[in-house]
C-alpha positions as CSV (number, residue, x, y, z in Angstrom):
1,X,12.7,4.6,24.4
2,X,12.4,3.0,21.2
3,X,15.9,1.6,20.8
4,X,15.9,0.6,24.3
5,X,12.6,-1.9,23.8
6,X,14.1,-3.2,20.6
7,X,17.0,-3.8,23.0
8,X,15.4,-5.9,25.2
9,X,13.6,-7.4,22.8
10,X,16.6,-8.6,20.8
11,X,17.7,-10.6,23.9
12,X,13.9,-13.0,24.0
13,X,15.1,-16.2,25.5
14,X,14.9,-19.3,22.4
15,X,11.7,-20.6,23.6
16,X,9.7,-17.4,23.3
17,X,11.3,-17.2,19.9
18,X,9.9,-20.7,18.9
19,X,6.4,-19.8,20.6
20,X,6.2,-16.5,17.9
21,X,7.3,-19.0,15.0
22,X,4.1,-21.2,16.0
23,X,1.9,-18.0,16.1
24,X,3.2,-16.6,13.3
25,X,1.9,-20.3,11.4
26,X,-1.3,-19.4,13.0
27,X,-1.6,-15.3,12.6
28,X,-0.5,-16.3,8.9
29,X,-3.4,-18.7,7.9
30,X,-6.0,-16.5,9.6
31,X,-4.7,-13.7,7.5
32,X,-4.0,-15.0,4.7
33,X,-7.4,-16.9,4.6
34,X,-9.4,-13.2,5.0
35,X,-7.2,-11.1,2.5
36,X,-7.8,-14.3,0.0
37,X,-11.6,-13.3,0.7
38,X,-11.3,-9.5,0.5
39,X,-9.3,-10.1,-2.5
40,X,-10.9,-12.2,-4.5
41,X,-14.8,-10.1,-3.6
42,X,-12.9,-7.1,-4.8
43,X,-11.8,-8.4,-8.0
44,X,-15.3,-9.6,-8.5
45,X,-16.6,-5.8,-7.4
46,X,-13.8,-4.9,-9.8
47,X,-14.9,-6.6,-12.7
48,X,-18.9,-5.8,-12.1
49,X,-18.1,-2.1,-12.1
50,X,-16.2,-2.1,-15.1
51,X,-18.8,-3.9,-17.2
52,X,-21.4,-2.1,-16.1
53,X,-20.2,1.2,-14.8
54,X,-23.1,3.7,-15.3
55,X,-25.0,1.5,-12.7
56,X,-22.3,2.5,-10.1
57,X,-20.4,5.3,-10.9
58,X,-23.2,8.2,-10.5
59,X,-23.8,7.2,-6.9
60,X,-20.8,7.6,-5.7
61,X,-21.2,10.7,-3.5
62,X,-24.4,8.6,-2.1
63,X,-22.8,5.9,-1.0
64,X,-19.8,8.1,0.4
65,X,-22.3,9.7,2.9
66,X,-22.8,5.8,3.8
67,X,-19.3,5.5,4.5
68,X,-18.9,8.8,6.7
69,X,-22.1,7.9,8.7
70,X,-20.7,4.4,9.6
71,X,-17.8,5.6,10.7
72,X,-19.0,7.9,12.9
73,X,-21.8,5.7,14.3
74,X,-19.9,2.3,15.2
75,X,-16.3,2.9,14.1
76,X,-15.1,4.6,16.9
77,X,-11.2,4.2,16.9
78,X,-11.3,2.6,13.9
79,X,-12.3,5.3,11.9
80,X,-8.4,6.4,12.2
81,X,-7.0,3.7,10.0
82,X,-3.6,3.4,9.3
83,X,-3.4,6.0,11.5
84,X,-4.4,4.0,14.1
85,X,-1.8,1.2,13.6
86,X,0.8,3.7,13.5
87,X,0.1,5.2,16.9
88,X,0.2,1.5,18.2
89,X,3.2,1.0,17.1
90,X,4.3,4.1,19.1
91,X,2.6,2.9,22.4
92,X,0.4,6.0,22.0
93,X,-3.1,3.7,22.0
94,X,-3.0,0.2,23.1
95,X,-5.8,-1.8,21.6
96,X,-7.0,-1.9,17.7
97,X,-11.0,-2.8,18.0
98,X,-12.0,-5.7,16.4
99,X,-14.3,-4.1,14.4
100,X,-11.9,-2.5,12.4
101,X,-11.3,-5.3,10.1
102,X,-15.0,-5.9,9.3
103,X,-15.4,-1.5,8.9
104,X,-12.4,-1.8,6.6
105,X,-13.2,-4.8,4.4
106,X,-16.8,-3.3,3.7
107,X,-16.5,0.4,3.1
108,X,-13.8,-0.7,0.7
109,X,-15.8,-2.7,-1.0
110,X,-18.4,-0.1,-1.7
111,X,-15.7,2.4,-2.6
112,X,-14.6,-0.1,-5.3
113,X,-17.9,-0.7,-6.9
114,X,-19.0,2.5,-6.8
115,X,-15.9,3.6,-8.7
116,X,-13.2,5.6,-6.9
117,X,-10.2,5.4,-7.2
118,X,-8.1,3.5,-4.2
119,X,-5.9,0.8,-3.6
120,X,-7.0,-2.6,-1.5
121,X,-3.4,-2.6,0.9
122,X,-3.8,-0.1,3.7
123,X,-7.1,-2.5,4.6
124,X,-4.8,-5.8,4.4
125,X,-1.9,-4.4,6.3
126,X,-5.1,-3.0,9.0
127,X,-6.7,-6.4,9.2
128,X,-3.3,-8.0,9.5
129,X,-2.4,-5.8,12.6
130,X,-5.9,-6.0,13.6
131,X,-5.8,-10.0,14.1
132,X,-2.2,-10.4,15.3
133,X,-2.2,-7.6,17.8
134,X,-5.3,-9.2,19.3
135,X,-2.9,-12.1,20.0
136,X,-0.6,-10.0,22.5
137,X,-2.6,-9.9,24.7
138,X,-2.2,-13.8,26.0
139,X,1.8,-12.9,26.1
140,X,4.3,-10.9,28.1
141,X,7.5,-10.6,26.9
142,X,9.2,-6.7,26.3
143,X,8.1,-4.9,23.1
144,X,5.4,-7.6,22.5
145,X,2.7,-4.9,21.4
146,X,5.1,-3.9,18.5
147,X,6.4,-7.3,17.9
148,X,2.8,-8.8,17.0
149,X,2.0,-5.7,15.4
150,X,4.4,-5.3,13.0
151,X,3.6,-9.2,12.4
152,X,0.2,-9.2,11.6
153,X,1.3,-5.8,9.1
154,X,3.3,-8.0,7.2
155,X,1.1,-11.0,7.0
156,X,-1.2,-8.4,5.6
157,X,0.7,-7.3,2.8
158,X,2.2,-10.5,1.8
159,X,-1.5,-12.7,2.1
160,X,-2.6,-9.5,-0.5
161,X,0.4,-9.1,-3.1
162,X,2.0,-12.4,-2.4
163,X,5.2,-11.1,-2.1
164,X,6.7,-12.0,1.4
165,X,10.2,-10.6,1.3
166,X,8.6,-7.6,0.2
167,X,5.8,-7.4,2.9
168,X,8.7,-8.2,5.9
169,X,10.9,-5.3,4.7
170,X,7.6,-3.1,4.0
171,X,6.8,-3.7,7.9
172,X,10.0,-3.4,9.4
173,X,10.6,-0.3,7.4
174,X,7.6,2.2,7.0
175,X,6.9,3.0,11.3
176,X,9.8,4.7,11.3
177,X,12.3,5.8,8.4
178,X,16.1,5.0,8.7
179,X,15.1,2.0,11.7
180,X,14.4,-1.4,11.1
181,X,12.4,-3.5,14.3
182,X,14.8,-6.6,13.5
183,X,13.1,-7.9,17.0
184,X,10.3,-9.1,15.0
185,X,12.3,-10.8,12.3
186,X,11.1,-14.4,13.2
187,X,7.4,-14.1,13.5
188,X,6.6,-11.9,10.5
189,X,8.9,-14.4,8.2
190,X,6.9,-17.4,9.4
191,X,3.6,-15.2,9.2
192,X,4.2,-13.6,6.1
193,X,5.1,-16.6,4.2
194,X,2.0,-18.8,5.6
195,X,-0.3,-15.6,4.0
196,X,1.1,-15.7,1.1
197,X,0.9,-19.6,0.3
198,X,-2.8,-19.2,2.3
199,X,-3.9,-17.1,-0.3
200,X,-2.6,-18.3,-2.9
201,X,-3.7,-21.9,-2.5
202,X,-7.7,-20.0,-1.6
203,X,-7.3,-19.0,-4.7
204,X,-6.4,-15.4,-4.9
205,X,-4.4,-14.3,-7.8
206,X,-1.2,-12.7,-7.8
207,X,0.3,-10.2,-10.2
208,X,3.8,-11.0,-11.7
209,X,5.3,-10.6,-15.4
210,X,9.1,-11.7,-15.7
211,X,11.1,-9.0,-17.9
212,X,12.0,-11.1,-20.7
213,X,15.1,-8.6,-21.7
214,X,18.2,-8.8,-18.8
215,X,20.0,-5.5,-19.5
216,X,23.8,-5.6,-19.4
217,X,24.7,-2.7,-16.8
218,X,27.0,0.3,-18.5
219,X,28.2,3.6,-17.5
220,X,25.0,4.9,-20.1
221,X,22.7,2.5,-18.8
222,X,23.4,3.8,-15.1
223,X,23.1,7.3,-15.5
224,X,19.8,6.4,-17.3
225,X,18.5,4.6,-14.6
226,X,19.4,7.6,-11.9
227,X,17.7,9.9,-14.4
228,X,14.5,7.3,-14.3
229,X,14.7,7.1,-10.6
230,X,14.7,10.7,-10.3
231,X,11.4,11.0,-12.4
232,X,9.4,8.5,-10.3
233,X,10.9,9.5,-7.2
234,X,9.5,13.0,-8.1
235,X,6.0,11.5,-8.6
236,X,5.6,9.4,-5.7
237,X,6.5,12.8,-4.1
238,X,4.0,14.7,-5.5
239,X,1.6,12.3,-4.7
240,X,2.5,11.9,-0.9
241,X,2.3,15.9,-0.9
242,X,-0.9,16.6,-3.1
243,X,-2.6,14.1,-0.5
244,X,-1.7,15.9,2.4
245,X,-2.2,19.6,0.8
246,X,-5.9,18.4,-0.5
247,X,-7.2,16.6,2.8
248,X,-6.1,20.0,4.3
249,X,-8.1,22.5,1.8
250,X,-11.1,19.8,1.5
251,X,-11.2,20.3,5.5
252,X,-11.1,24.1,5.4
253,X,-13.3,24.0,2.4
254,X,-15.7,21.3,3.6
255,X,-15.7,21.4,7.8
256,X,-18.9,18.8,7.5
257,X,-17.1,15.5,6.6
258,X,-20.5,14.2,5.1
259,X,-20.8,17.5,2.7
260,X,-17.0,16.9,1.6
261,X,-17.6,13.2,0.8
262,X,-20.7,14.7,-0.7
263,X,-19.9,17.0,-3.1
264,X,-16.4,15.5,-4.0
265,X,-18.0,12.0,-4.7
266,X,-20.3,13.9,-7.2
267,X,-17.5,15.7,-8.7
268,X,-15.3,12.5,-9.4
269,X,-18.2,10.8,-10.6
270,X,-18.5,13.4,-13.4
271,X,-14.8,13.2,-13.9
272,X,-14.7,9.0,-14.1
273,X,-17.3,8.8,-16.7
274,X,-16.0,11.5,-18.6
275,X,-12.8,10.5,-18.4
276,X,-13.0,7.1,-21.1
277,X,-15.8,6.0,-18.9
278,X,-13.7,4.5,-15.8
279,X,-10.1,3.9,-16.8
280,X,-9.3,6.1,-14.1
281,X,-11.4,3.9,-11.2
282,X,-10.8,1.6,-8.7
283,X,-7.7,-0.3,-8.5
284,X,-5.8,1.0,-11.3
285,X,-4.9,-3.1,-12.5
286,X,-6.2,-2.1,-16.0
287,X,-3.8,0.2,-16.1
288,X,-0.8,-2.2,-15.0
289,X,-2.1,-4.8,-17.0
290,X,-1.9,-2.1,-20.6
291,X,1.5,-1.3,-19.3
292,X,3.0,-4.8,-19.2
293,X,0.8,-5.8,-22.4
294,X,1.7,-3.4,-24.9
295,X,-2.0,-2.0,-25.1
296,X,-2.6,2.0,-25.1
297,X,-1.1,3.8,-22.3
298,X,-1.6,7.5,-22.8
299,X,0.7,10.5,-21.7
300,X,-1.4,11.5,-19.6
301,X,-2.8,8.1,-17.7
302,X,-0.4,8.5,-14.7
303,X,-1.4,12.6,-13.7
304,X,-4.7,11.5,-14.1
305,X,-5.2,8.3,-12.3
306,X,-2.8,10.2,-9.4
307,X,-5.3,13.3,-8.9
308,X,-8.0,11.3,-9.3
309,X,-6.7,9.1,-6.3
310,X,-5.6,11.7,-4.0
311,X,-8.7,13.1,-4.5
312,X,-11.3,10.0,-4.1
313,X,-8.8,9.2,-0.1
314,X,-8.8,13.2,0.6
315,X,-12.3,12.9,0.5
316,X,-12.7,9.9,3.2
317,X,-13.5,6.8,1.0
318,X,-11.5,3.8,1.7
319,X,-9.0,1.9,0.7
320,X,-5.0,2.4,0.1
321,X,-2.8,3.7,-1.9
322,X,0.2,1.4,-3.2
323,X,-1.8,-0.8,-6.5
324,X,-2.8,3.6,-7.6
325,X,1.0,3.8,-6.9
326,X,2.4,0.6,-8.7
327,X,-0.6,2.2,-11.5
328,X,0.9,5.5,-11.6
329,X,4.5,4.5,-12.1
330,X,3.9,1.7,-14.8
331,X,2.4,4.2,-16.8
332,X,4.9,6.7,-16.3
333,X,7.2,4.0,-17.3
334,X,5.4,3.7,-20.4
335,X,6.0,7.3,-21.6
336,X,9.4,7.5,-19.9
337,X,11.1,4.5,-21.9
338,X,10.8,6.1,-25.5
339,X,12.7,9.0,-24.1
340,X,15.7,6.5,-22.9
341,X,14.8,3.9,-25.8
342,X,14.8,1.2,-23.3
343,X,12.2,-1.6,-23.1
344,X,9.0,-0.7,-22.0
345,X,7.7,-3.2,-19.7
346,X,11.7,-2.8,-17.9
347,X,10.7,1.2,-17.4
348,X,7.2,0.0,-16.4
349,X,8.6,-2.2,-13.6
350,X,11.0,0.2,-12.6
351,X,8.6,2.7,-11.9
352,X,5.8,0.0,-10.2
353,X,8.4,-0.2,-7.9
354,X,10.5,3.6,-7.5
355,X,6.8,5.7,-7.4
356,X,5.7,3.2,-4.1
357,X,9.2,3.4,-2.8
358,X,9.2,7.0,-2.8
359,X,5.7,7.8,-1.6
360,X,5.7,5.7,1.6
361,X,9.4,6.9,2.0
362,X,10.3,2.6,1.7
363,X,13.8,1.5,0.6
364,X,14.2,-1.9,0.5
365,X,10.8,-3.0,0.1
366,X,10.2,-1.9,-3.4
367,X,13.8,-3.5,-4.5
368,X,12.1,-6.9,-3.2
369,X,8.8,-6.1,-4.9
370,X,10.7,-5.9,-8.0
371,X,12.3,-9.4,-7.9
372,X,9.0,-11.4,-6.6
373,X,6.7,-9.4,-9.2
374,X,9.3,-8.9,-12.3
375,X,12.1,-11.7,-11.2
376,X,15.6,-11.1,-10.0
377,X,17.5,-10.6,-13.4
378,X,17.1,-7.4,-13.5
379,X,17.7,-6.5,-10.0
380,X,20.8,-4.4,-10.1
381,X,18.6,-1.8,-12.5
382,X,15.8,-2.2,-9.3
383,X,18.4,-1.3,-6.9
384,X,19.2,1.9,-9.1
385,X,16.5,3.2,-9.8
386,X,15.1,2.4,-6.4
387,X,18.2,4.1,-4.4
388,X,17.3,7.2,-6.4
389,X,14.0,7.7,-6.3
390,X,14.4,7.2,-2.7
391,X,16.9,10.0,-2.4
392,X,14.5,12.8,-3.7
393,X,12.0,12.0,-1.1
394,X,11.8,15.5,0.7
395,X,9.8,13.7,4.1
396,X,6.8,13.6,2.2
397,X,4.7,10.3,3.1
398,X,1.5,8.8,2.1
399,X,1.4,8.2,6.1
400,X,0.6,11.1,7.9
401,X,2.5,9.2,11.3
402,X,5.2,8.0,10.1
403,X,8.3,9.4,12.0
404,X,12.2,10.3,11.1
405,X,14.9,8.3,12.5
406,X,16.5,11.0,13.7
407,X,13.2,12.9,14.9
408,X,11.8,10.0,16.4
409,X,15.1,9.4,18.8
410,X,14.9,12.3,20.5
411,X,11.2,11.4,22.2
């Protein structure tokens, strides 16, 4: 069914093709106007936490229960997430309600100040498929549910990281692994550009650091980037599993989703303060930044800042998972490159990239992440490491939905 609507949907006369280009200017601005807003209140959550975070950090568990008892009073469908985008995509639910984006943005929020540890882009990429797919509904055309969908997804991403090539290949490839929804090529370009430079000019900052070394590609280099790609494909895979395995015990454990937030938000706040008094909270940007900066990265930063995360989104606070990722495998990096004696900030980059590549089972994506954030001199050692770290992925995903190619063609 699926290759049959991308079919049809491949054959959109020109003028309905133009028409998406003028929503995508429009789905773009909205976008990329709210991720600048969630972005730029997070950083500023971000930065109150850190400076003050024995104000925050012990009510964690508190203002978990919060979280669980909004959900379950007005989130209704909402309360599924990504989930919830995925099984739009899928044609198995056929609205996203509005109030998601408002639910996301906010319990986000207080997940960040009060310290645990989550990313910020599984609540852009929801508020991008939120808005656009509300647009479908003026429009009928085959596939259109998808088409905006996948849109708004990508709008999402780029308005948030400001990386557009990156966000249209994220979008296109993390539904369904092995198939890319080319129908929607045209709209999520012009959408995911307009975020990005909507953002950007509102003010929100992007990440990037340029490698300043260009590495000459050799036999020895090559085999040391397989080796590297190996490594952080193993660890995006042990996070994608260690999420699903926890949420699993924490449910058998902890039936009562309010006594699981609960005692698990008490817990981690023990383990944040004790742990150098927050290093290990919210974004994980202070642990990019140290790893691009030549500040102290320990051996151990990336185990602990991926436990820490799997267990603060087992638990049910909000958020998402790729800037703990790009964390996790810039500090891997770090320890990896004196074992290689390459350059550390190269190794950094290449594991920002491989860990998220490997963990939301993406190819392509991460290879154009690399490029925007690190710049494109380096890119046949992106491409290696990349390709590898992709090829341990055992169908473990950060996204419980996502579907196999070859699974997904025989529904």
């Amino acid at each position: 069914m699926t290759e049959k609507k991308l079919q049809e949907a491949k054959e959109l006369p020109y003028s309905v093709l133009i028409l998406l280009a003028l929503m995508g200017i429009l789905i773009g601005g909205i976008v990329g106007a709210i991720d600048a807003v969630f972005g730029r209140v997070l950083l500023y959550l971000t930065a109150v936490r850190t400076a003050h975070p024995w104000y925050f950090l012990p009510f964690l568990g508190l203002i978990g229960l919060a979280i669980v008892y909004a959900y379950r009073s007005i989130g209704g469908k909402s309360s599924k997430g990504m989930g919830l985008l995925f099984e739009v995509g899928f044609d198995e639910e056929k609205t996203i309600p509005k109030r998601l984006v408002p639910m996301a943005v906010a319990t986000t929020w207080l997940t960040h100040l009060f310290g645990g540890s989550a990313g910020r882009e599984g609540v852009a990429v929801q508020l991008g498929g939120a808005v656009s797919h509300w647009f479908s509904r003026f429009f009928h055309f085959p596939n259109k549910s998808r088409i905006f969908l996948l849109t708004g997804m990508a709008a999402g991403f780029a308005g948030l990281f400001q990386t557009p090539m990156a966000a249209i290949l994220f979008a296109l490839e993390v539904l369904i692994v092995g198939n890319l929804s080319l129908s929607a090529l045209v709209p999520m370009t012009v959408a995911s550009f307009t975020a990005s430079l909507t953002s950007h000019s509102l003010g929100l900052e992007k990440f990037s650091h340029v490698i300043s070394e260009t590495l000459s590609l050799t036999p020895k280099l090559f085999i040391e980037l397989l080796v590297l790609g190996l490594f952080f494909g193993l660890a995006g895979n042990l996070f994608a599993y260690l999420l699903a395995r926890i949420k699993q015990l924490q449910a058998r454990l902890f039936p009562n989703p309010c006594l699981r937030i609960l005692v698990t938000g008490i817990v981690l706040s023990i383990l944040f303060l004790s742990l150098h008094q927050g290093r290990y909270s919210g974004l994980g940007t202070n642990l990019i930044a140290a790893s691009f900066s030549g500040q102290q990265i320990y051996v151990y930063d990336w185990l602990l800042k991926l436990i820490l995360t799997v267990l603060t989104l087992s638990a049910g606070f909000q958020g998402g998972e790729v800037t703990p990722l790009f964390a996790i495998g810039s500090s891997l990096g770090v320890f990896l490159a004196g074992f290689f004696n390459l350059p550390a900030e190269l190794v950094a980059a290449l594991g920002y990239i491989s860990v998220f590549g490997s963990a939301t089972n993406t190819y392509l994506a991460p290879i154009f992440i690399g490029g925007e954030v690190f710049g494109y001199q380096n890119l046949p050692a992106y491409f290696i490491a990349a390709t590898f770290a992709y090829v341990v992925n055992r169908r473990q995903s950060i996204y419980a939905l996502q579907r196999i190619r070859e699974h997904s063609a025989k529904q």
